[in-house]
DSSP file (Angstrom, degrees, kcal/mol; ACC not computed):
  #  RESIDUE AA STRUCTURE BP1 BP2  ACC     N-H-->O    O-->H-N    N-H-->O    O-->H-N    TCO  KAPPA ALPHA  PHI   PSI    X-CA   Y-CA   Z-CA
    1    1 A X              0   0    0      0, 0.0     2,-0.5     0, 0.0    26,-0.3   0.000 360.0 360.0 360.0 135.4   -0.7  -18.8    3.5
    2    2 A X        -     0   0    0     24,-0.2     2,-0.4    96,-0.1    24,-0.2  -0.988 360.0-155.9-107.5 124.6   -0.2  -15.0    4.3
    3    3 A X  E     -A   25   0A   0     22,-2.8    22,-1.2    -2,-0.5     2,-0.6  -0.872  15.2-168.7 -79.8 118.3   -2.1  -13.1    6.6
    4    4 A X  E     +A   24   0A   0     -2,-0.4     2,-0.4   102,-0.3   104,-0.4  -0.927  12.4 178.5-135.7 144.1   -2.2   -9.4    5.9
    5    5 A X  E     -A   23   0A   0     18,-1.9    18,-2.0    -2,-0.6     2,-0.5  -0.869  10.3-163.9-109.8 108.3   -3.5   -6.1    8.2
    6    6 A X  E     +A   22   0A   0     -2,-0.4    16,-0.3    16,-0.3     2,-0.2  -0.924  10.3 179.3-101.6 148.0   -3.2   -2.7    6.9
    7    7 A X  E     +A   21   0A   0     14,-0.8    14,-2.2    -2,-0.5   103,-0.1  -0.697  39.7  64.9-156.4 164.2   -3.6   -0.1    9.4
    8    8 A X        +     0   0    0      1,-0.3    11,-0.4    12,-0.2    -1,-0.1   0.424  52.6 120.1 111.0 -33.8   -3.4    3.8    8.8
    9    9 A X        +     0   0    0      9,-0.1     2,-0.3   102,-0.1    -1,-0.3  -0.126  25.3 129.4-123.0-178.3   -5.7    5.2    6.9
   10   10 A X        -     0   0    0    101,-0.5   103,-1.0   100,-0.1     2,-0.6  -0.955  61.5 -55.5 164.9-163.7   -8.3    8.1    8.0
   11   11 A X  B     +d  113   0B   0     -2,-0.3     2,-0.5   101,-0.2   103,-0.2  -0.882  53.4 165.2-117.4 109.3   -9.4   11.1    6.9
   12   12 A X        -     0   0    0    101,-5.9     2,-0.6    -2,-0.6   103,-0.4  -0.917  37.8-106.9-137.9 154.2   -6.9   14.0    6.3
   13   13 A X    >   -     0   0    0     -2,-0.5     3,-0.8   101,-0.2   103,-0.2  -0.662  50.7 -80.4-100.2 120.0   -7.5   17.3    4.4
   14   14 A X  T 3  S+     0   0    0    101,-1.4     2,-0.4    -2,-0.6    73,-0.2   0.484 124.1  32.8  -7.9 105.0   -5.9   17.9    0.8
   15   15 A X  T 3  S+     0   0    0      1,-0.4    71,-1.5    -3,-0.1    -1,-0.3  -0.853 102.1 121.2 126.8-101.0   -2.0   18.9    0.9
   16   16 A X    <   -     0   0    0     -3,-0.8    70,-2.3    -2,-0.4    -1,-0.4   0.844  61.4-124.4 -32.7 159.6   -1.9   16.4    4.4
   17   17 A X        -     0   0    0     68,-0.2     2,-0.3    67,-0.1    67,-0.2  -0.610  24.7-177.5-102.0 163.4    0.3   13.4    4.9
   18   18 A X  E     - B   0  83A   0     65,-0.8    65,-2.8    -2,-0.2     2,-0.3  -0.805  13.9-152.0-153.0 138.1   -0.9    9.1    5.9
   19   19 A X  E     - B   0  82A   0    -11,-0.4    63,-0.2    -2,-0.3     2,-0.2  -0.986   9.4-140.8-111.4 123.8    1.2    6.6    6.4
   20   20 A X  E     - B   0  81A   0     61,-3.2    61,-0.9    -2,-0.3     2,-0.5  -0.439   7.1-159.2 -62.0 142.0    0.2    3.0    5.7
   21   21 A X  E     -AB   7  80A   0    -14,-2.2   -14,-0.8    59,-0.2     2,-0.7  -0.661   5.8-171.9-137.3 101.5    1.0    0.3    7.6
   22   22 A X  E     -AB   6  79A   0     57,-2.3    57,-1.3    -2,-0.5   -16,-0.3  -0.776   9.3-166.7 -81.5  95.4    1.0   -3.7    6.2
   23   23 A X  E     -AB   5  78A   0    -18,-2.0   -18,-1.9    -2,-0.7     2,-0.3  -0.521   4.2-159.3 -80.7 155.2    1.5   -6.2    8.4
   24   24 A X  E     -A    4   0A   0     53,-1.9     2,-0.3    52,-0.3   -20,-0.2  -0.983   8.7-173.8-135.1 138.2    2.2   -9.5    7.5
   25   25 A X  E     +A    3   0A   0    -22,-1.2   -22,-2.8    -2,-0.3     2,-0.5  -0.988  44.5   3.9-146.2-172.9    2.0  -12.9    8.9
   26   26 A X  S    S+     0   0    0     -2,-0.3     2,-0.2   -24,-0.2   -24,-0.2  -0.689  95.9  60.2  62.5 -59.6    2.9  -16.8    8.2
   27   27 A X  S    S-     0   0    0     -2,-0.5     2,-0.6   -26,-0.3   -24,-0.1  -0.556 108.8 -68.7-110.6 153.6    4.7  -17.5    5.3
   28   28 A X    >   -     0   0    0     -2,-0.2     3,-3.8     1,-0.2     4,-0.1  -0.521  48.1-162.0 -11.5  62.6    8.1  -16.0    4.8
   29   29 A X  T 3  S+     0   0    0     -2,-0.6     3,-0.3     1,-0.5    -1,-0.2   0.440  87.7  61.5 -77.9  -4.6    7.8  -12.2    4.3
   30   30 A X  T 3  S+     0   0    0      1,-0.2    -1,-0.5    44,-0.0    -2,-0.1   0.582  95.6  67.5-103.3  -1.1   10.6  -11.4    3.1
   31   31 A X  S <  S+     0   0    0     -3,-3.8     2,-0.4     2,-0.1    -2,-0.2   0.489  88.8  97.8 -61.8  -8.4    9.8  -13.9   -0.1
   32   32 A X  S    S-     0   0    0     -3,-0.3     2,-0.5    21,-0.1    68,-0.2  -0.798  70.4-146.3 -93.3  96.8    7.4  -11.9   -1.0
   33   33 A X  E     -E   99   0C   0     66,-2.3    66,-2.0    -2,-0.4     2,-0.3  -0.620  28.2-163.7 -73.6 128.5    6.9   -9.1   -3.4
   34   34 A X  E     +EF  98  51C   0     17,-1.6    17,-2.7    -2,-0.5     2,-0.2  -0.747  13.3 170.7-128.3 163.6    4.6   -6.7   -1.9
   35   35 A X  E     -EF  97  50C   0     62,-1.5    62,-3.3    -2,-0.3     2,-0.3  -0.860  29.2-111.4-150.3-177.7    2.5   -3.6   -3.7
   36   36 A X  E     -EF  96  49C   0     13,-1.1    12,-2.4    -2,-0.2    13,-1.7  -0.995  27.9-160.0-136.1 114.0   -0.2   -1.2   -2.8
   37   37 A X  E     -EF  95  47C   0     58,-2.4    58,-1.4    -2,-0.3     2,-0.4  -0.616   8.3-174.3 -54.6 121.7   -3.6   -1.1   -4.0
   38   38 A X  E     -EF  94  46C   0      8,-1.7     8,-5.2    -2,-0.2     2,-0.4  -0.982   6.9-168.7-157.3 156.1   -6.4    1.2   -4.3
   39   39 A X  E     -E   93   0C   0     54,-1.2    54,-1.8    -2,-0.4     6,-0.2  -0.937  10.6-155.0-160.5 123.4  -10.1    1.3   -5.3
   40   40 A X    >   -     0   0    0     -2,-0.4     3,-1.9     4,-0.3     2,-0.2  -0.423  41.5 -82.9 -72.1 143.2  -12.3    4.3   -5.8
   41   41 A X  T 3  S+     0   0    0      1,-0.3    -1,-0.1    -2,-0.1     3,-0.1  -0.427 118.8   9.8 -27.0 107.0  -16.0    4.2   -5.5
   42   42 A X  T 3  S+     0   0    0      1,-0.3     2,-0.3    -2,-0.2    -1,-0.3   0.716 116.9 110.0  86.7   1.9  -17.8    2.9   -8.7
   43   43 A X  S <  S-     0   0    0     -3,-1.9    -1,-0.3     0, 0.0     2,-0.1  -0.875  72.8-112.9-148.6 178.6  -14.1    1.9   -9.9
   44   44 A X        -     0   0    0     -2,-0.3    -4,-0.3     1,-0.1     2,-0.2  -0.711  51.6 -90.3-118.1 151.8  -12.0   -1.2  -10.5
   45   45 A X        -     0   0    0     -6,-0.2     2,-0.3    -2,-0.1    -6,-0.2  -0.138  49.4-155.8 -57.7 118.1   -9.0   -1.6   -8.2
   46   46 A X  E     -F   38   0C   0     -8,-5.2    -8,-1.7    -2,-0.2     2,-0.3  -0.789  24.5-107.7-115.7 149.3   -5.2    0.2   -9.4
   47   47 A X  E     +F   37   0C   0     -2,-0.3   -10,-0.3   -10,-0.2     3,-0.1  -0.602  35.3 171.9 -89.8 160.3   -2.2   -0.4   -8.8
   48   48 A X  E     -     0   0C   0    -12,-2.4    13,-1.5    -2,-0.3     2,-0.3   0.631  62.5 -24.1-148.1 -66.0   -0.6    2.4   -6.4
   49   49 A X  E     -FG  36  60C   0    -13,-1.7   -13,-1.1    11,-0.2    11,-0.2  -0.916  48.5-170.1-177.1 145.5    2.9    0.8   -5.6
   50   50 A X  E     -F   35   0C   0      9,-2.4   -15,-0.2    -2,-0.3    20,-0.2  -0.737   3.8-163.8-131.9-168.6    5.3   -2.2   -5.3
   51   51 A X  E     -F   34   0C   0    -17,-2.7   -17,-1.6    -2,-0.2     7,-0.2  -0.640  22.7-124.8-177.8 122.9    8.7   -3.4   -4.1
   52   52 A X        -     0   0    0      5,-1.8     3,-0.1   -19,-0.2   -18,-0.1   0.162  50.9 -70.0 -55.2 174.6   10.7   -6.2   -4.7
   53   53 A X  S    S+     0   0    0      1,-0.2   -21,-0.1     2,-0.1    -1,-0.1   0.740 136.1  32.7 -26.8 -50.1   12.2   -8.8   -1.7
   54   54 A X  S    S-     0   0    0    -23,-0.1    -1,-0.2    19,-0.0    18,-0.2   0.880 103.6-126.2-101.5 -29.2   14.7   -6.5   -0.4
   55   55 A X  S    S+     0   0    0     -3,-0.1    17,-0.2     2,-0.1    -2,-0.1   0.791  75.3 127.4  97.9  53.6   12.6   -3.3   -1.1
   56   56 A X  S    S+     0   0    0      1,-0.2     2,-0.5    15,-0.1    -3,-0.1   0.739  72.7  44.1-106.9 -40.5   16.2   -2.0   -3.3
   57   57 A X  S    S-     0   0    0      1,-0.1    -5,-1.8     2,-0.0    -1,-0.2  -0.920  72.7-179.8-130.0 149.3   13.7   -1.4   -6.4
   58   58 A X        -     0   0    0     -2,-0.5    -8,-0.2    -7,-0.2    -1,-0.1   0.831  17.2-161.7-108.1 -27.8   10.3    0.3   -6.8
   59   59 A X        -     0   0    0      1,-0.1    -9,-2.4   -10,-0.1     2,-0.4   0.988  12.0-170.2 101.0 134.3    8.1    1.0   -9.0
   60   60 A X  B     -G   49   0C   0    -11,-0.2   -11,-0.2   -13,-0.0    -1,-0.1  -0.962  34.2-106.7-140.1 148.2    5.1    3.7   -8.6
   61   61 A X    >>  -     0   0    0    -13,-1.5     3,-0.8    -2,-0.4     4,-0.7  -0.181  41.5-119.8 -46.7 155.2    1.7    4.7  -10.7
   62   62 A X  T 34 S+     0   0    0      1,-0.2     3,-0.1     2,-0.1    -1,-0.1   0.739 114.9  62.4 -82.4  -0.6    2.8    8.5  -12.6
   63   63 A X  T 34 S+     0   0    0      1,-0.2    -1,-0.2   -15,-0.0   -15,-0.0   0.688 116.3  28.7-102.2  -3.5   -0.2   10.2  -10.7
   64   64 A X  T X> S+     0   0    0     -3,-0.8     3,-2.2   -16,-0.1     4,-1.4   0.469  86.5 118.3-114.7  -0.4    1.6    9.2   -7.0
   65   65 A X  T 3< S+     0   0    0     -4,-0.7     4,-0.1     1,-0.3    -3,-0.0  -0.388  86.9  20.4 -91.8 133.5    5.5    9.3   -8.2
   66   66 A X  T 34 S+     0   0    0      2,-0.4    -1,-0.3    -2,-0.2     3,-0.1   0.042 131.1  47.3 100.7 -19.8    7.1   12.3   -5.9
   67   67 A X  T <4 S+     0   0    0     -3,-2.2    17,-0.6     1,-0.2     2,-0.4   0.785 105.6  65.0-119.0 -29.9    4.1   12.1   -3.1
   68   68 A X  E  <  -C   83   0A   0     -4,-1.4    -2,-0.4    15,-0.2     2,-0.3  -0.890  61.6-177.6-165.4 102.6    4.0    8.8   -2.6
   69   69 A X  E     -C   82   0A   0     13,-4.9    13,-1.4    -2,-0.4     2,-0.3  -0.919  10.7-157.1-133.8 172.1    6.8    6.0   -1.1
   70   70 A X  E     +C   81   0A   0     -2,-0.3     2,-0.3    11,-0.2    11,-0.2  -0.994  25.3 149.8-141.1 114.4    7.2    2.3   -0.6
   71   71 A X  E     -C   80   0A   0      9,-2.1     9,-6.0    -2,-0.3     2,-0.4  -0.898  21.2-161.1-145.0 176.1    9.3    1.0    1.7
   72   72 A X  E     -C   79   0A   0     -2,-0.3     2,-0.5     7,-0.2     7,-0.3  -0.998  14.5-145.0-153.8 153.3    9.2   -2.3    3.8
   73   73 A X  E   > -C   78   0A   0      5,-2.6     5,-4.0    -2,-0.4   -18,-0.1  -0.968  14.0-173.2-112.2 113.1   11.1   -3.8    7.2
   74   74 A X  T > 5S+     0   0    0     -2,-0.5     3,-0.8     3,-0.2   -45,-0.2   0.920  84.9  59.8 -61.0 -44.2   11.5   -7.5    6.7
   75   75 A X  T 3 5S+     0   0    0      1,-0.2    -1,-0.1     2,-0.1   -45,-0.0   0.352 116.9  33.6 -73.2   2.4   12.7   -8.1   10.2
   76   76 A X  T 3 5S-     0   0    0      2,-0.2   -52,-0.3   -53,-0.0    -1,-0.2   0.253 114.2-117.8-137.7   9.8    8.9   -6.5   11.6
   77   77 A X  T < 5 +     0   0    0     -3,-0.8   -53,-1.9     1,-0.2     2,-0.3   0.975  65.5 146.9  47.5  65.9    7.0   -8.1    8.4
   78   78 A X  E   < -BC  23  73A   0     -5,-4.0    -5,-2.6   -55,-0.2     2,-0.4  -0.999  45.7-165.1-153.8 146.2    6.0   -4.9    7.2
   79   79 A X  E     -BC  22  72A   0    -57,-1.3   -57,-2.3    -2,-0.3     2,-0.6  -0.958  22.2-145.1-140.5 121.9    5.4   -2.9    4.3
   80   80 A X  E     -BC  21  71A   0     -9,-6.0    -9,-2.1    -2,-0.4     2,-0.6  -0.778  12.1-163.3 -95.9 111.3    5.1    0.8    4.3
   81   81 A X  E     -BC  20  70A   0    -61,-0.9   -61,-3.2    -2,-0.6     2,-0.4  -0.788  10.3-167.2-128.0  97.8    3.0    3.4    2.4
   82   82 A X  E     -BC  19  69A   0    -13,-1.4   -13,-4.9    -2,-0.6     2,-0.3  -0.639   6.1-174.9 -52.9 100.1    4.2    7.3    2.6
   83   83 A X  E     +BC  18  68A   0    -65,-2.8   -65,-0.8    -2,-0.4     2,-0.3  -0.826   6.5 173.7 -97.2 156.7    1.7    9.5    1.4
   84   84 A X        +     0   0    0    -17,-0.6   -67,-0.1    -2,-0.3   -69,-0.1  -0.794  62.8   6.2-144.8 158.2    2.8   13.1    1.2
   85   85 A X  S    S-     0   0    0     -2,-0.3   -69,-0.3     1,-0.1   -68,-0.2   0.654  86.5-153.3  50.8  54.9    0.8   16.2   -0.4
   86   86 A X        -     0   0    0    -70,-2.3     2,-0.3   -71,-1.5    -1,-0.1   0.250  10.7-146.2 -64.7-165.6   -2.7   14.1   -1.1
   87   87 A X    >   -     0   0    0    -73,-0.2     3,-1.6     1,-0.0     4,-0.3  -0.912  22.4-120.2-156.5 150.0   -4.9   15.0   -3.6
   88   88 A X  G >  S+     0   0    0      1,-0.3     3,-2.2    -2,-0.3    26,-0.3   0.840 116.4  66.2 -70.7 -20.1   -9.2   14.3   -2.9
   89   89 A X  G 3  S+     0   0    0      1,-0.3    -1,-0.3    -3,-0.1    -3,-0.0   0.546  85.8  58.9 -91.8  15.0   -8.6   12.2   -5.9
   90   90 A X  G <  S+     0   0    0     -3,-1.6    -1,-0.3    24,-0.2    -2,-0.2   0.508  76.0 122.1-101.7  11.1   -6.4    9.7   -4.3
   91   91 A X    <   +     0   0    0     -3,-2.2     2,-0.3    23,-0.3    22,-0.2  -0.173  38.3 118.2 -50.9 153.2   -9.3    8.8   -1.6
   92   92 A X  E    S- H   0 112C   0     20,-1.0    20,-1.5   -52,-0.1     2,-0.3  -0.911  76.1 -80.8 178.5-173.1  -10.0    5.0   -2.1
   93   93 A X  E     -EH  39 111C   0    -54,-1.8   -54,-1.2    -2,-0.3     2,-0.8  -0.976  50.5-143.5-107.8 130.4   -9.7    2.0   -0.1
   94   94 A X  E     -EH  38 110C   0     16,-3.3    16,-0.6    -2,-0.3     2,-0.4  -0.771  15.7-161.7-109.7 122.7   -6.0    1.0    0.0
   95   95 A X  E     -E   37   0C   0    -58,-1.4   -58,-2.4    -2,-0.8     2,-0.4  -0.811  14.7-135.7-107.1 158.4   -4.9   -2.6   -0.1
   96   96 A X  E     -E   36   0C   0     -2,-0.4    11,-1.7   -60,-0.3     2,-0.8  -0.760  22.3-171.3 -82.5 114.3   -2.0   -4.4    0.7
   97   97 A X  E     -EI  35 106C   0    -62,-3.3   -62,-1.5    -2,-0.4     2,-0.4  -0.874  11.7-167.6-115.6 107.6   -0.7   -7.3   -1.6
   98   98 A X  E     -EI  34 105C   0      7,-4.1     7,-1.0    -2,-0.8     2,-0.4  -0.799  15.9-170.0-106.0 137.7    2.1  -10.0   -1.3
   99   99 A X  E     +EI  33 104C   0    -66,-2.0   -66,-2.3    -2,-0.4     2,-0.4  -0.995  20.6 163.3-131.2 136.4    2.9  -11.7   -4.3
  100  100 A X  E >   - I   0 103C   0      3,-1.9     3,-3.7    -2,-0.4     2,-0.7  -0.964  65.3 -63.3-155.4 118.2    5.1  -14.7   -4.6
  101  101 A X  T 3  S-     0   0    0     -2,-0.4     3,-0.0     1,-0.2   -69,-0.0   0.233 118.2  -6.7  37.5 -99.5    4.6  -16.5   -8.1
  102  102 A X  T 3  S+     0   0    0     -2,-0.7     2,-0.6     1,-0.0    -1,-0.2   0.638 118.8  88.1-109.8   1.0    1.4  -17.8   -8.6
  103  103 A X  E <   -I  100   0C   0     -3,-3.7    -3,-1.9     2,-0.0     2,-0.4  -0.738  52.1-178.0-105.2 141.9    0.1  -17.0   -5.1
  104  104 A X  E     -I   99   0C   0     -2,-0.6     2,-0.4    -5,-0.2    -5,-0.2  -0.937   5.8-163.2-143.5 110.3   -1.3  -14.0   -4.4
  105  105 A X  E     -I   98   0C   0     -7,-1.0    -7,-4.1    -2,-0.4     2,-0.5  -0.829   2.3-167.6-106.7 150.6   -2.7  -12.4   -0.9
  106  106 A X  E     -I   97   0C   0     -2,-0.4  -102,-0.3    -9,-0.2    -9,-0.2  -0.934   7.1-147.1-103.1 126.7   -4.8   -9.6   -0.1
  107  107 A X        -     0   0    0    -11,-1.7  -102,-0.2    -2,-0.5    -1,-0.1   0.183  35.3 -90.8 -63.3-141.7   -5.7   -7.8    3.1
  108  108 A X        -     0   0    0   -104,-0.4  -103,-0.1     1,-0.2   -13,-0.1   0.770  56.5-119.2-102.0 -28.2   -8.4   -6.3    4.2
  109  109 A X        -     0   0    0    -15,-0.1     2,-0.3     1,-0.1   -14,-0.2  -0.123   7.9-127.8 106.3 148.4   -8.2   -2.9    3.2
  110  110 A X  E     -H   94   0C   0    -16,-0.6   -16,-3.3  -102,-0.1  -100,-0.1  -0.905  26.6-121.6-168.0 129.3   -8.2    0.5    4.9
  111  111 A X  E     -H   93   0C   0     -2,-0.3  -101,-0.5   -18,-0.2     2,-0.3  -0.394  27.4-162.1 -93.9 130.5  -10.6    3.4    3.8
  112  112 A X  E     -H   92   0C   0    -20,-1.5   -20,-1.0  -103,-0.3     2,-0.3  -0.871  12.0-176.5 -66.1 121.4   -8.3    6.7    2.6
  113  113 A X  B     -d   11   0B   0   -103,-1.0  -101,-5.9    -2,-0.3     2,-0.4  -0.888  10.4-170.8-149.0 131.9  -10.4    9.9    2.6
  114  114 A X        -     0   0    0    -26,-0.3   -23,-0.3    -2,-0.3   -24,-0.2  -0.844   9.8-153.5-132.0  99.9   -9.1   13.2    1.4
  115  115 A X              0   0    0     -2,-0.4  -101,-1.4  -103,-0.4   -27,-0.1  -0.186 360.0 360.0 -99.4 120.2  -11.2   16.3    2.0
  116  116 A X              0   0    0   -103,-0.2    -1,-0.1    -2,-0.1  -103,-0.1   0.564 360.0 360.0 -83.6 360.0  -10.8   19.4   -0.5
């Protein structure tokens, strides 16, 4: 079992920077592929951003790739989400994912809102 907290999020006005913050705990974090999550109002949850064990490769949606990094501390069981230059349309609720084969945890979520 993983327990995971995301922390971070708020209300910040269009151009403005968030940083995310995923905490992780129980199982082995560093076994763990972890991604970034988001779900609009009225819309089905997308994927945002990942990064494999060591967080050496990444992978990003095209509508965040330049504004948007993913980085993670194994040794503080943490997973990181750099937003840079937002956009109203990236407001959501962002989650937090660890993936490890067939097991798959969520956290809780942490409300984005980005004011034009």
């Amino acid at each position: 079992q993983v327990q995971l907290v995301e922390s971070g999020g708020g209300l910040v006005q269009a151009g403005g920077s968030l940083r995310l913050t995923c905490t992780g705990s129980g199982r082995t974090f560093s076994n763990y592929a972890m991604g970034w999550f988001r779900q609009a109002p009225g819309k089905e949850r997308e994927f945002v951003a990942a990064t494999v064990l060591n967080g050496g490769n990444t992978v990003y949606r095209d509508s965040v790739k330049g504004r948007f990094t993913i980085s993670r501390d194994n040794a503080k069981n943490t997973v990181y989400l750099q937003m840079n230059s937002l956009k109203p349309e990236d407001t959501a609720v962002y989650y937090c994912r660890a993936l490890r084969g067939v097991f798959v945890y969520w956290g809780q979520g942490t409300q984005v809102t980005v004011s034009s």
